[in-house]
CHARMM-style PDB file with segment names, atoms N, HN, CA, C and O in Angstrom:
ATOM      1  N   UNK     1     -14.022  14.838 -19.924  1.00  0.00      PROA
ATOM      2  CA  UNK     1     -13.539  14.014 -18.835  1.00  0.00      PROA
ATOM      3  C   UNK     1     -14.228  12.657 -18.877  1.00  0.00      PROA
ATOM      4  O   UNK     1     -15.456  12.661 -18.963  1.00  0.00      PROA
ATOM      5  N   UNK     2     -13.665  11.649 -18.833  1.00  0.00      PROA
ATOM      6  HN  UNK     2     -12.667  11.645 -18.762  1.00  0.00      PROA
ATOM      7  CA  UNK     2     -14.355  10.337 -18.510  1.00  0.00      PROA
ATOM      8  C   UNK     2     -14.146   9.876 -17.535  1.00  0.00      PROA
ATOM      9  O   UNK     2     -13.225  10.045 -16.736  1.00  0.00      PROA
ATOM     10  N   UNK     3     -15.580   8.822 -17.525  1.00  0.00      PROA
ATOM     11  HN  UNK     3     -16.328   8.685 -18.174  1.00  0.00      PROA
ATOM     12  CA  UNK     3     -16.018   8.807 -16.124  1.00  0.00      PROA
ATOM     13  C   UNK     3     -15.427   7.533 -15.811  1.00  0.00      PROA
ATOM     14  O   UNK     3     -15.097   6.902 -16.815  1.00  0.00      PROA
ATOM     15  N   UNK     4     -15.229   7.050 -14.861  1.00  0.00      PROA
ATOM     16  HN  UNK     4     -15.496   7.563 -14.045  1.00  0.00      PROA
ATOM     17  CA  UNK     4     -14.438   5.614 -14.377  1.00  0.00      PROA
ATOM     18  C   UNK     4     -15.708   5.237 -12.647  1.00  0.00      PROA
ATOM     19  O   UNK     4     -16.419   5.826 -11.833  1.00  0.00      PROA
ATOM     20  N   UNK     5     -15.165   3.722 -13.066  1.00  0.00      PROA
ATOM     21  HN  UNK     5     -14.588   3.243 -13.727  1.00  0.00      PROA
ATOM     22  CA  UNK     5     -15.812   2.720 -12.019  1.00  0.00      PROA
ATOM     23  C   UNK     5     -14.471   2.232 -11.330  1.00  0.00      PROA
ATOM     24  O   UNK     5     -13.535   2.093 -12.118  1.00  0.00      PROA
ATOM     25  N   UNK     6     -14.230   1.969 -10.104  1.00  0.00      PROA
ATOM     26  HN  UNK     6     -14.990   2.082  -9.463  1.00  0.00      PROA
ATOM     27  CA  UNK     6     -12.638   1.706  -9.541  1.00  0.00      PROA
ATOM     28  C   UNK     6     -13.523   0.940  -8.193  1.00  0.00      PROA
ATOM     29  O   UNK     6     -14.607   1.204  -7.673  1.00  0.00      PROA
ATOM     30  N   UNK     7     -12.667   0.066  -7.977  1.00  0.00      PROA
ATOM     31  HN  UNK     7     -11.786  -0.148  -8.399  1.00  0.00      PROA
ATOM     32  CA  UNK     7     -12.904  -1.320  -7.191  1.00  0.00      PROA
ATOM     33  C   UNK     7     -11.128  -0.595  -6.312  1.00  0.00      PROA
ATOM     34  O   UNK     7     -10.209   0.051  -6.815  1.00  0.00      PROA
ATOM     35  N   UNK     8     -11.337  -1.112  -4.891  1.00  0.00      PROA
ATOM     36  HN  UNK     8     -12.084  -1.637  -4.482  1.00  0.00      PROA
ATOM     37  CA  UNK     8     -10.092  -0.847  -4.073  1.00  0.00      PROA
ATOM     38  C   UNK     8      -9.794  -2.380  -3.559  1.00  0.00      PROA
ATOM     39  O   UNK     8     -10.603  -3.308  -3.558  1.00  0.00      PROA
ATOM     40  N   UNK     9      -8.397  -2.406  -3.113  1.00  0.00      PROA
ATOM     41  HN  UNK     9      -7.740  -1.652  -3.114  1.00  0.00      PROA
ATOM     42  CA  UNK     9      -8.045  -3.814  -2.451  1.00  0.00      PROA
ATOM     43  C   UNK     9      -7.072  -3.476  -1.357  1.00  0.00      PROA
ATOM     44  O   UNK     9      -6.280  -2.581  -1.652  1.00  0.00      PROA
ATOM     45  N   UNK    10      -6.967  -3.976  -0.212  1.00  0.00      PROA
ATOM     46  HN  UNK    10      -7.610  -4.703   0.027  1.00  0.00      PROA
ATOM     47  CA  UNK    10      -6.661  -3.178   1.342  1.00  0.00      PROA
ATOM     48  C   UNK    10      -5.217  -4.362   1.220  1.00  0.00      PROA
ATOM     49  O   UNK    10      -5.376  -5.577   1.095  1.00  0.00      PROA
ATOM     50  N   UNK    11      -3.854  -3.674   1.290  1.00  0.00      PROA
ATOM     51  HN  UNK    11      -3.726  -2.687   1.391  1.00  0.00      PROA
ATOM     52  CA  UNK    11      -2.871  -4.459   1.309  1.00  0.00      PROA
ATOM     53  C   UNK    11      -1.984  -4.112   2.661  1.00  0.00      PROA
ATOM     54  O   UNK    11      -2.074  -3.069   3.310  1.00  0.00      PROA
ATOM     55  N   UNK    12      -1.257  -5.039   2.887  1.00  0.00      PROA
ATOM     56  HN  UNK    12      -1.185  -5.886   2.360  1.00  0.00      PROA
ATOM     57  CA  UNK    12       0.074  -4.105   4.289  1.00  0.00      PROA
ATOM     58  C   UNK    12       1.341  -4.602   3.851  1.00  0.00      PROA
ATOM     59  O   UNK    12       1.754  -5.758   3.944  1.00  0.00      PROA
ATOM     60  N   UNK    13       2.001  -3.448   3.287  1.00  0.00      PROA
ATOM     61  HN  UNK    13       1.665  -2.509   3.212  1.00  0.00      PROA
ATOM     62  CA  UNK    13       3.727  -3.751   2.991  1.00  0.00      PROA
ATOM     63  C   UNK    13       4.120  -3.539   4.319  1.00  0.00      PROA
ATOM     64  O   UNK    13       3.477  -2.997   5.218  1.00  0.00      PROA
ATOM     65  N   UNK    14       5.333  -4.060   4.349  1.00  0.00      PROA
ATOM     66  HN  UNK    14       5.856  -4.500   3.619  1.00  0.00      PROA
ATOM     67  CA  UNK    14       6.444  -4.099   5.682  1.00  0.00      PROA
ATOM     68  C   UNK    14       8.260  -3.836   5.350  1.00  0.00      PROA
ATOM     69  O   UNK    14       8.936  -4.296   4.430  1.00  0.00      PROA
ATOM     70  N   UNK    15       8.534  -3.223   6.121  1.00  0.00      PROA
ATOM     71  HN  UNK    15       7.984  -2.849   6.868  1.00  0.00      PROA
ATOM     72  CA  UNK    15       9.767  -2.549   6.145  1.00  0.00      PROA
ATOM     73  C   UNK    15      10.545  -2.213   7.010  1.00  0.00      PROA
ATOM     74  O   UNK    15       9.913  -1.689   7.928  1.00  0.00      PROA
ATOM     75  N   UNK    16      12.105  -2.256   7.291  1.00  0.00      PROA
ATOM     76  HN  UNK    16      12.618  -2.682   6.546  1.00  0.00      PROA
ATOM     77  CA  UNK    16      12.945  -2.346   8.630  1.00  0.00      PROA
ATOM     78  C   UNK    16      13.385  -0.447   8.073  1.00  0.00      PROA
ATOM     79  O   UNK    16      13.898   0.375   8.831  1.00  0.00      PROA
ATOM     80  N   UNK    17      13.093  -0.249   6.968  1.00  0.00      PROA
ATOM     81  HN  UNK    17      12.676  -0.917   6.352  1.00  0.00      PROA
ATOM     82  CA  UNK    17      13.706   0.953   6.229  1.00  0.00      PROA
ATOM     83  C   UNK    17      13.216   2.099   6.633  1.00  0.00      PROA
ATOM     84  O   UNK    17      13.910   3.109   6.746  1.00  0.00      PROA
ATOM     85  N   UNK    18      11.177   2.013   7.051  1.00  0.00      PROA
ATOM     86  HN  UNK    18      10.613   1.193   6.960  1.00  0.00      PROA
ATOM     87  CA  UNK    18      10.802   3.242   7.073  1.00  0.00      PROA
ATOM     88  C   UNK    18       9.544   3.206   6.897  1.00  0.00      PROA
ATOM     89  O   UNK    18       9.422   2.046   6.503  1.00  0.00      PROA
ATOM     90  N   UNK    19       8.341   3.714   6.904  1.00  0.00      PROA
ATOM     91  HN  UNK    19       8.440   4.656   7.225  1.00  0.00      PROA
ATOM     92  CA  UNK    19       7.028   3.911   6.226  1.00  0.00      PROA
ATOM     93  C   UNK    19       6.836   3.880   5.004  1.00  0.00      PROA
ATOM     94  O   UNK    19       6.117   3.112   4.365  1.00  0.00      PROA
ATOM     95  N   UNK    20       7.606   4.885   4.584  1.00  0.00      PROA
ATOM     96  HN  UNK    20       8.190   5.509   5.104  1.00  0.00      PROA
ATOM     97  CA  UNK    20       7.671   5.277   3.219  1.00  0.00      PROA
ATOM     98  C   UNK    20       7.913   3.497   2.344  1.00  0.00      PROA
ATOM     99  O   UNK    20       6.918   2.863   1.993  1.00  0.00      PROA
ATOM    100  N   UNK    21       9.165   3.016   2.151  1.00  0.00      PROA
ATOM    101  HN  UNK    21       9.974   3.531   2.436  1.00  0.00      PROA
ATOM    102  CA  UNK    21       9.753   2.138   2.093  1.00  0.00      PROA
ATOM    103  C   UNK    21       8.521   0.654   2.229  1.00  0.00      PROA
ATOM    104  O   UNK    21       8.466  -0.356   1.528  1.00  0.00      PROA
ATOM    105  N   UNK    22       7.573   1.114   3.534  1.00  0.00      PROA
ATOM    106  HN  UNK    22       7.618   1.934   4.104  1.00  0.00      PROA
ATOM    107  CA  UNK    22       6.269  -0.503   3.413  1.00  0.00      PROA
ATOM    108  C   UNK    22       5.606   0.284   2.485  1.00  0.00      PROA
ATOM    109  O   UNK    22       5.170  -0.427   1.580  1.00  0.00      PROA
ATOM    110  N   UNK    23       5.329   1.547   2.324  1.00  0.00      PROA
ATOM    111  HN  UNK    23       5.683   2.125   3.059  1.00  0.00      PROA
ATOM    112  CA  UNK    23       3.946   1.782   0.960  1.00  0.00      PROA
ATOM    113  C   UNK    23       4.563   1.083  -0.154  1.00  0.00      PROA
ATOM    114  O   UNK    23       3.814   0.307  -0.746  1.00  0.00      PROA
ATOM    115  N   UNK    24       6.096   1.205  -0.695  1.00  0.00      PROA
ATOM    116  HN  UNK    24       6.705   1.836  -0.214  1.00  0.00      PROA
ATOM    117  CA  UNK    24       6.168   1.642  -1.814  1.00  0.00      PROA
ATOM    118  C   UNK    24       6.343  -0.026  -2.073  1.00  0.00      PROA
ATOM    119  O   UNK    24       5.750  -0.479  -3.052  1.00  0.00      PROA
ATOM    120  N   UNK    25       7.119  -0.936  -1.248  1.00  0.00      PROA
ATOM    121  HN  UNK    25       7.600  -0.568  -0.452  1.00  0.00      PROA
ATOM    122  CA  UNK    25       6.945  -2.480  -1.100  1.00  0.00      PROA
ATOM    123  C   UNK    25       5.351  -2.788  -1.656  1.00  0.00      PROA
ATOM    124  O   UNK    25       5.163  -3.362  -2.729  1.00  0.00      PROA
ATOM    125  N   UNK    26       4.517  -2.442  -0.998  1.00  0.00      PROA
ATOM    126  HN  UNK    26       4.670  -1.976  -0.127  1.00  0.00      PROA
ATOM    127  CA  UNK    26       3.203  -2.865  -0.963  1.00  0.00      PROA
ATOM    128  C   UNK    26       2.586  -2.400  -2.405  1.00  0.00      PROA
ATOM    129  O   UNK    26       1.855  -3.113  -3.092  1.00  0.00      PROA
ATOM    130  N   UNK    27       3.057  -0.930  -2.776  1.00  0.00      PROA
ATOM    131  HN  UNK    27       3.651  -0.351  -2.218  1.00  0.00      PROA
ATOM    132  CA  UNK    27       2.485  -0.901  -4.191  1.00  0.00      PROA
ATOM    133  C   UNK    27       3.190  -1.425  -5.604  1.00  0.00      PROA
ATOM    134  O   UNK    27       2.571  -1.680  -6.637  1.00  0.00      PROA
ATOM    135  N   UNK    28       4.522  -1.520  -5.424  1.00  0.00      PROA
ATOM    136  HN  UNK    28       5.024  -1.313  -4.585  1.00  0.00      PROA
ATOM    137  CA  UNK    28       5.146  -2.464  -6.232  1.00  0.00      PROA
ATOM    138  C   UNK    28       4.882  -3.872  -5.837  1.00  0.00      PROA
ATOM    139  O   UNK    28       5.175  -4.512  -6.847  1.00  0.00      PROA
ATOM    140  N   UNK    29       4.509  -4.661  -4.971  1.00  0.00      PROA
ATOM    141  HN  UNK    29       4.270  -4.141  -4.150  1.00  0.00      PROA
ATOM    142  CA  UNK    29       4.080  -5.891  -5.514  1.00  0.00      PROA
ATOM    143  C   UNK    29       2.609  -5.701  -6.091  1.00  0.00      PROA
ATOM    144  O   UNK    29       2.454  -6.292  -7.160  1.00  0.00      PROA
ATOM    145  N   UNK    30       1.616  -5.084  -5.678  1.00  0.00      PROA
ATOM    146  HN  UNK    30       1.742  -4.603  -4.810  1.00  0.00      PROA
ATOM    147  CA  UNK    30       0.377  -5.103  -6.315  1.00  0.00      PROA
ATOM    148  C   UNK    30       0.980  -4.779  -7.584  1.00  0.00      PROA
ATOM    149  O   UNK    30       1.396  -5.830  -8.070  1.00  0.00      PROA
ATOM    150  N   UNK    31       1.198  -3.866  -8.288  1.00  0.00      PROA
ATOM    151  HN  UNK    31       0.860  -3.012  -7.893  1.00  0.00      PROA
ATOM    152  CA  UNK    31       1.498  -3.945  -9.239  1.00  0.00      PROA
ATOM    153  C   UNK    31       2.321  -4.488 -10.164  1.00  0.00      PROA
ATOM    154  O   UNK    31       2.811  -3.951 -11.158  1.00  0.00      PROA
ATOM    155  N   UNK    32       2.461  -5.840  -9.674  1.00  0.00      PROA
ATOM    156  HN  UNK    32       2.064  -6.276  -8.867  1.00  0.00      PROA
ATOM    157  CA  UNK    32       2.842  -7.174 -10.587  1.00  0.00      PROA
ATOM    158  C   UNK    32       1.493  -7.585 -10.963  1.00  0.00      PROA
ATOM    159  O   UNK    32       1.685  -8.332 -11.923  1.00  0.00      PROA
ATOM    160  N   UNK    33       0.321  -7.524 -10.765  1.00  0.00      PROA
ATOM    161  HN  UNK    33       0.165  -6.917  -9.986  1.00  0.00      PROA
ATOM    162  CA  UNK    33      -0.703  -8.309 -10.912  1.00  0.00      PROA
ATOM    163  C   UNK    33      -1.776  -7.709 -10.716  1.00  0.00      PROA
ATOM    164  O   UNK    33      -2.767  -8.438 -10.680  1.00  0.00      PROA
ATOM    165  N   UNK    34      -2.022  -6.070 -10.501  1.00  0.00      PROA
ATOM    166  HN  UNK    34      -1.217  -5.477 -10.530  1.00  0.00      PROA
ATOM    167  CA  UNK    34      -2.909  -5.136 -10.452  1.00  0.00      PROA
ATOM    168  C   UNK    34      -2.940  -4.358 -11.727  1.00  0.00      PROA
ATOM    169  O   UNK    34      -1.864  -3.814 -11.976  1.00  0.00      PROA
ATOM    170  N   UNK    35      -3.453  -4.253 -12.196  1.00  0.00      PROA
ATOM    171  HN  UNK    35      -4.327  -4.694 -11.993  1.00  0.00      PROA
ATOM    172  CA  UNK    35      -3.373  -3.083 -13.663  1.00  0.00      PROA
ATOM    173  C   UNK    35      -4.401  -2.239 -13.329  1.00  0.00      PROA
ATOM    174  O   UNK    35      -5.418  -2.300 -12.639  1.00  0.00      PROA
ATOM    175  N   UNK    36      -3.559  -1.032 -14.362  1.00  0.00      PROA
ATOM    176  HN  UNK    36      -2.732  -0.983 -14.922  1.00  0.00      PROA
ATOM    177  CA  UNK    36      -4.961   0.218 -14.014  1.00  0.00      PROA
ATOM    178  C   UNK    36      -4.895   1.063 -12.373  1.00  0.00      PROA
ATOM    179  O   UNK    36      -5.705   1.857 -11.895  1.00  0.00      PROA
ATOM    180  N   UNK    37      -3.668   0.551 -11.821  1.00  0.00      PROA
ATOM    181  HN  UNK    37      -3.011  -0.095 -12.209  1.00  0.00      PROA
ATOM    182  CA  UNK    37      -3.501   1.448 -10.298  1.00  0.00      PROA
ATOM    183  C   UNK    37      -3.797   2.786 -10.835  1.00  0.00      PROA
ATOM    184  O   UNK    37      -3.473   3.181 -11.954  1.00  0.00      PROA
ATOM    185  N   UNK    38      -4.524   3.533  -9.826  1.00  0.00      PROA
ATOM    186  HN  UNK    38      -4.788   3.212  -8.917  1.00  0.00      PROA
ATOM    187  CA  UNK    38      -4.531   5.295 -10.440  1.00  0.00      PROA
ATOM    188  C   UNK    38      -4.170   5.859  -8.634  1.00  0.00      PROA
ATOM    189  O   UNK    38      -3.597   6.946  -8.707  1.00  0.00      PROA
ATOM    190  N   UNK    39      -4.307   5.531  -7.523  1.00  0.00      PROA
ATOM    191  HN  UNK    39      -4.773   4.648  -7.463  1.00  0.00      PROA
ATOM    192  CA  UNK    39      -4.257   6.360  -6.273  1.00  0.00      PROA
ATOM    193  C   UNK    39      -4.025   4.801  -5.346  1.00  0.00      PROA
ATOM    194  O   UNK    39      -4.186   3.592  -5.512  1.00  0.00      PROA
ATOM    195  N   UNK    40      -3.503   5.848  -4.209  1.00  0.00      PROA
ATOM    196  HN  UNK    40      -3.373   6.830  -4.074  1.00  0.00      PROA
ATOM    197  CA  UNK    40      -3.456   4.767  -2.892  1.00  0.00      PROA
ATOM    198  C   UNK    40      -3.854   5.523  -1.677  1.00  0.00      PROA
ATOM    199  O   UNK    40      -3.598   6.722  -1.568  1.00  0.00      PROA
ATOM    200  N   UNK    41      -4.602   4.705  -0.578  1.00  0.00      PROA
ATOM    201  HN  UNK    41      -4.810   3.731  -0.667  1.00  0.00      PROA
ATOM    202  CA  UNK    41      -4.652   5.719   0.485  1.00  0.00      PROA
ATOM    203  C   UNK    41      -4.007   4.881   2.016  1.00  0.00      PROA
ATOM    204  O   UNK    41      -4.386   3.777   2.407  1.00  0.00      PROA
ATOM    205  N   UNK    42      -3.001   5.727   2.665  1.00  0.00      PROA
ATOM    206  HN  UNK    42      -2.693   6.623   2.347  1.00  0.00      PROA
ATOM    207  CA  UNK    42      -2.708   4.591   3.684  1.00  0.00      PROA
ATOM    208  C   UNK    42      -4.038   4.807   4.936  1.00  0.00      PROA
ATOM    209  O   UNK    42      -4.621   5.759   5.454  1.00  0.00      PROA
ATOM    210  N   UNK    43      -4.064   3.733   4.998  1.00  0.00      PROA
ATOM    211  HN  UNK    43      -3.591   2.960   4.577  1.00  0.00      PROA
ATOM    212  CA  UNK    43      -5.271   3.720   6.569  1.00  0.00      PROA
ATOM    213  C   UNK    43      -4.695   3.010   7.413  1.00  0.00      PROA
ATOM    214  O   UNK    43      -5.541   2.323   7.985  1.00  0.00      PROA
ATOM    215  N   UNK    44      -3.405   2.770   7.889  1.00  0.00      PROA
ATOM    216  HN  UNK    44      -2.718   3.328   7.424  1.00  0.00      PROA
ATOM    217  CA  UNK    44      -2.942   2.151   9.300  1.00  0.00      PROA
ATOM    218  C   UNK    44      -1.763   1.948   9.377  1.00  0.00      PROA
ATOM    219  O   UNK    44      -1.274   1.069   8.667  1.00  0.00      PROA
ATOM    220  N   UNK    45      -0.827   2.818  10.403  1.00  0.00      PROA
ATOM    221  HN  UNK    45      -1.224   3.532  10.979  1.00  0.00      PROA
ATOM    222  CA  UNK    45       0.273   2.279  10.252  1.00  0.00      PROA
ATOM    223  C   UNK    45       0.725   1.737  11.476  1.00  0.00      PROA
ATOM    224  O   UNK    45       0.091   2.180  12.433  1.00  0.00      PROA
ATOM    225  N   UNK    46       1.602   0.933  11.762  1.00  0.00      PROA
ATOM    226  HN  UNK    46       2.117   0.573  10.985  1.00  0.00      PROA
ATOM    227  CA  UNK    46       2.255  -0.093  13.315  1.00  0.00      PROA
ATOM    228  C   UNK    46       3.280  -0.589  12.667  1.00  0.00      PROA
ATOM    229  O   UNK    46       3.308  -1.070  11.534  1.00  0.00      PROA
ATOM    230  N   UNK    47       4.507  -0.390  13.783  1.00  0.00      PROA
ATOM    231  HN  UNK    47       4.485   0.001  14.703  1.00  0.00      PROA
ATOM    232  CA  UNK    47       5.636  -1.162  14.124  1.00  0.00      PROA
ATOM    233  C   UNK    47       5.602  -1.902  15.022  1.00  0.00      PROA
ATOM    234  O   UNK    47       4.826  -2.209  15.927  1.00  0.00      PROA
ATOM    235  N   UNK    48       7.047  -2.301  14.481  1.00  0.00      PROA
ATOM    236  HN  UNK    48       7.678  -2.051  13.746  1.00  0.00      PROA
ATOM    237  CA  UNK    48       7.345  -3.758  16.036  1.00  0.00      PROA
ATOM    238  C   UNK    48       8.735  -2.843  16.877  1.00  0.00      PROA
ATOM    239  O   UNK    48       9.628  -2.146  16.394  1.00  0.00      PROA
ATOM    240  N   UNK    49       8.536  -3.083  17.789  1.00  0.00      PROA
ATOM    241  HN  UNK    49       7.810  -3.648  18.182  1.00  0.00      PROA
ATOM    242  CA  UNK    49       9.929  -1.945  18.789  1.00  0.00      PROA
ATOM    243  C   UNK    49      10.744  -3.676  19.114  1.00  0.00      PROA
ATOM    244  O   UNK    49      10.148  -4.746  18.991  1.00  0.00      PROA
ATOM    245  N   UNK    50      12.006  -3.531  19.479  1.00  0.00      PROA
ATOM    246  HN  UNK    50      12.490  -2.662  19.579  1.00  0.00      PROA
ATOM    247  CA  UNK    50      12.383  -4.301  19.774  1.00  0.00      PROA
ATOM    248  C   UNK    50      13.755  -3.878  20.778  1.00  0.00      PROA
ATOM    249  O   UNK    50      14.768  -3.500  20.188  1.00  0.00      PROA
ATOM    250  N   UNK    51      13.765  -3.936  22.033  1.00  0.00      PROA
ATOM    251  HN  UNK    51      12.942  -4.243  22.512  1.00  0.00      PROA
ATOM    252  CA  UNK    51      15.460  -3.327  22.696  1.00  0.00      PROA
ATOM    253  C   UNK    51      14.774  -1.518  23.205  1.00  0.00      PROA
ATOM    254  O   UNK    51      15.430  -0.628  23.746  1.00  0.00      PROA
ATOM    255  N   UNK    52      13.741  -1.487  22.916  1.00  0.00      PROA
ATOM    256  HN  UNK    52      13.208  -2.210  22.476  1.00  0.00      PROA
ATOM    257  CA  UNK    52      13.311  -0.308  22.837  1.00  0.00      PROA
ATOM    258  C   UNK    52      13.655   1.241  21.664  1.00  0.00      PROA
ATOM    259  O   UNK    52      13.809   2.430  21.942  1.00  0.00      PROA
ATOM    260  N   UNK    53      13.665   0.415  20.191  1.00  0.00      PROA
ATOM    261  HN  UNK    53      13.540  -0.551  19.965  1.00  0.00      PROA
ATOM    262  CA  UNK    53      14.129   1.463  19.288  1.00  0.00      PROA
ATOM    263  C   UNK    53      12.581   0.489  18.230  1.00  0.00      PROA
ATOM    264  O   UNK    53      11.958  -0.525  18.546  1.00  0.00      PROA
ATOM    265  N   UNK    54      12.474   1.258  17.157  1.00  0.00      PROA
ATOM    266  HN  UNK    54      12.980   2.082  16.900  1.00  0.00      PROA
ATOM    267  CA  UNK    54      11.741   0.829  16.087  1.00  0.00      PROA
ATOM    268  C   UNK    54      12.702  -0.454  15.314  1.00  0.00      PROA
ATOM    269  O   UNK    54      13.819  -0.235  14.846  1.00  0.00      PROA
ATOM    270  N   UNK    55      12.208  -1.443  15.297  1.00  0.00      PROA
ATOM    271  HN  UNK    55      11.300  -1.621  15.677  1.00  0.00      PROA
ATOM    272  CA  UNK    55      12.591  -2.361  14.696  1.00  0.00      PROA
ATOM    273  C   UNK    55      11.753  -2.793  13.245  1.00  0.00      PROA
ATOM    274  O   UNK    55      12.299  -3.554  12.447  1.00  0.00      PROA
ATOM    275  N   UNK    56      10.787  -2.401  13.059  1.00  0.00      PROA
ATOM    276  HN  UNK    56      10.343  -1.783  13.706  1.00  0.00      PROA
ATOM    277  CA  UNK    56       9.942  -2.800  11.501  1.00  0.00      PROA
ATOM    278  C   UNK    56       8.542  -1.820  11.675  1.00  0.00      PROA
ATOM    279  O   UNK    56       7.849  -1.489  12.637  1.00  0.00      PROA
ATOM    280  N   UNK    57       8.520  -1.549  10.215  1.00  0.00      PROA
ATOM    281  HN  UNK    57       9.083  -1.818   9.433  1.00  0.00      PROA
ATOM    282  CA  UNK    57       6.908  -0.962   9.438  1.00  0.00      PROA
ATOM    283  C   UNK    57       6.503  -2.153   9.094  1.00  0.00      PROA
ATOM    284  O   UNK    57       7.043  -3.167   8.652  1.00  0.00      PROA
ATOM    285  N   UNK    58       5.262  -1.778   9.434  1.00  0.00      PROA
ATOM    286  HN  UNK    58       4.824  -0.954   9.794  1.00  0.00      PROA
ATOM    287  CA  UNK    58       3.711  -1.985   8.674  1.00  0.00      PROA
ATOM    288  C   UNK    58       3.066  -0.767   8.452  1.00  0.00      PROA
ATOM    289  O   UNK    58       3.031   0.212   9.198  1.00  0.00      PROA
ATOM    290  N   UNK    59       2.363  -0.982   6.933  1.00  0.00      PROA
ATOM    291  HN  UNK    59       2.391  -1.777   6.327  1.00  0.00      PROA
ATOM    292  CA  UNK    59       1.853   0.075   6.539  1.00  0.00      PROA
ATOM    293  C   UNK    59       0.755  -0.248   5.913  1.00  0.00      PROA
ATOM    294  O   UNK    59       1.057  -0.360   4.725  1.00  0.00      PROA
ATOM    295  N   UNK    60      -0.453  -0.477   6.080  1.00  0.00      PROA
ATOM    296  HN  UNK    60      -0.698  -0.386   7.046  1.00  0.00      PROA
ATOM    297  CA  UNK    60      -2.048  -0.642   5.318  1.00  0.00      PROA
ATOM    298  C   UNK    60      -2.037   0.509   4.408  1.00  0.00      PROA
ATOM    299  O   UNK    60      -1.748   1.690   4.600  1.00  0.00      PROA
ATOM    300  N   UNK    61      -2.578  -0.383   2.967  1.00  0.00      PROA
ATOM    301  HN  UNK    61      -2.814  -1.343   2.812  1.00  0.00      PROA
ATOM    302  CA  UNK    61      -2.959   0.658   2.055  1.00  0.00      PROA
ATOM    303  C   UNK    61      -4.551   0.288   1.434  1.00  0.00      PROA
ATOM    304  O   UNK    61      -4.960  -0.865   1.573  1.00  0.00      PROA
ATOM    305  N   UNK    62      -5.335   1.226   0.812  1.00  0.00      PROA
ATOM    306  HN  UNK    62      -5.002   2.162   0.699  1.00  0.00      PROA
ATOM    307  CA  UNK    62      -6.440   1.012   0.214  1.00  0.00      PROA
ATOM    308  C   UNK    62      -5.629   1.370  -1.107  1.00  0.00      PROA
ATOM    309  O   UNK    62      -4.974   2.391  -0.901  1.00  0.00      PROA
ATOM    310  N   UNK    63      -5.464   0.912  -2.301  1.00  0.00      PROA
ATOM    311  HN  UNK    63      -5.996   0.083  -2.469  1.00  0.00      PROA
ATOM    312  CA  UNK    63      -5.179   0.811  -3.888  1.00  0.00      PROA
ATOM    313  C   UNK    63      -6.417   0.832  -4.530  1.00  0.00      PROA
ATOM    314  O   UNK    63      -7.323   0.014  -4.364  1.00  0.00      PROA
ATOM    315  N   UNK    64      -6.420   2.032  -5.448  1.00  0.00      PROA
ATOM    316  HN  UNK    64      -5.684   2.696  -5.582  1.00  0.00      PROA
ATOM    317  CA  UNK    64      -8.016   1.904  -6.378  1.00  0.00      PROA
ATOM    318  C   UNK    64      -7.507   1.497  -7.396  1.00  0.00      PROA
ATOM    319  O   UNK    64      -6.276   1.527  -7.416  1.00  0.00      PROA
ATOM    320  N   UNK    65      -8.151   1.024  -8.491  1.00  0.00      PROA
ATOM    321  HN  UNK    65      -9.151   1.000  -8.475  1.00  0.00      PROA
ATOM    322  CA  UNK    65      -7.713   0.773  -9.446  1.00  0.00      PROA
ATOM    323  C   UNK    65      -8.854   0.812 -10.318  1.00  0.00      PROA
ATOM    324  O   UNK    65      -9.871   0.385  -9.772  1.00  0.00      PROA
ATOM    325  N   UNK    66      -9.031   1.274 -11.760  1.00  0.00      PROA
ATOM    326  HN  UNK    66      -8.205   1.620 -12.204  1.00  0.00      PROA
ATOM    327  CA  UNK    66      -9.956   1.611 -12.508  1.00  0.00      PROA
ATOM    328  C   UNK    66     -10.263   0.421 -13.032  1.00  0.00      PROA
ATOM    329  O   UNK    66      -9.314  -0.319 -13.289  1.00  0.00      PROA
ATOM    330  N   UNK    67     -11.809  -0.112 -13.352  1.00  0.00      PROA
ATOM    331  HN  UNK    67     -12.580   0.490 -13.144  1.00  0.00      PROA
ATOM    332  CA  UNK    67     -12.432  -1.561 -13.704  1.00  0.00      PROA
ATOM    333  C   UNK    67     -12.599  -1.197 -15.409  1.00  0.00      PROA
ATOM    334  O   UNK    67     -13.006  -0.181 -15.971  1.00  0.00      PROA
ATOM    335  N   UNK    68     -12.161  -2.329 -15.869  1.00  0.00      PROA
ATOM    336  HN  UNK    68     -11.830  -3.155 -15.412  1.00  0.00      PROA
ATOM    337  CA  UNK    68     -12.129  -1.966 -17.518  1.00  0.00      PROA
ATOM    338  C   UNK    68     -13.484  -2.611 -17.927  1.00  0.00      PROA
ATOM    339  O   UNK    68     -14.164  -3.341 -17.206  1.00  0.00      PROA
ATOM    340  N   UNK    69     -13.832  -2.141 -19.478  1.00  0.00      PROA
ATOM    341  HN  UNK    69     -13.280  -1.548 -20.064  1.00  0.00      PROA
ATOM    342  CA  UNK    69     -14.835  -2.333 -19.815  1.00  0.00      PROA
ATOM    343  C   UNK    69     -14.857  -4.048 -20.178  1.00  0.00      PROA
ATOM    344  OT1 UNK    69     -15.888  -4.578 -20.593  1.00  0.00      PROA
TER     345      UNK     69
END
């Protein structure tokens, strides 16, 4: 097994679609310009209500990503 060093970066995708839908926003743009993603963890989620129904996600993620040599 090898051993790894991983650095995290705290992002918030947003979405009218769903939760699901702000993670997956949020980890496809990091990963235009993140390499080495291996896990994500969400730590916060909030909407906006609007008329009194859910109108938008927010979704906080922690992204690890393994530090190369």
């Amino acid at each position: 097994m090898n051993e790894h060093v991983y650095k995290k970066i705290e992002i918030t995708g947003s979405s009218a679609q769903g939760m699901e839908h702000a993670v997956r926003n949020a980890v496809g743009k990091a990963a235009q310009t993140v390499k080495h993603m291996d896990w994500f963890e969400v730590v916060e989620t909030r909407g906006q209500i609007q008329d009194g129904v859910i109108a938008f996600w927010q979704v906080t993620v922690k992204i690890g990503f393994r530090l190369q040599d």
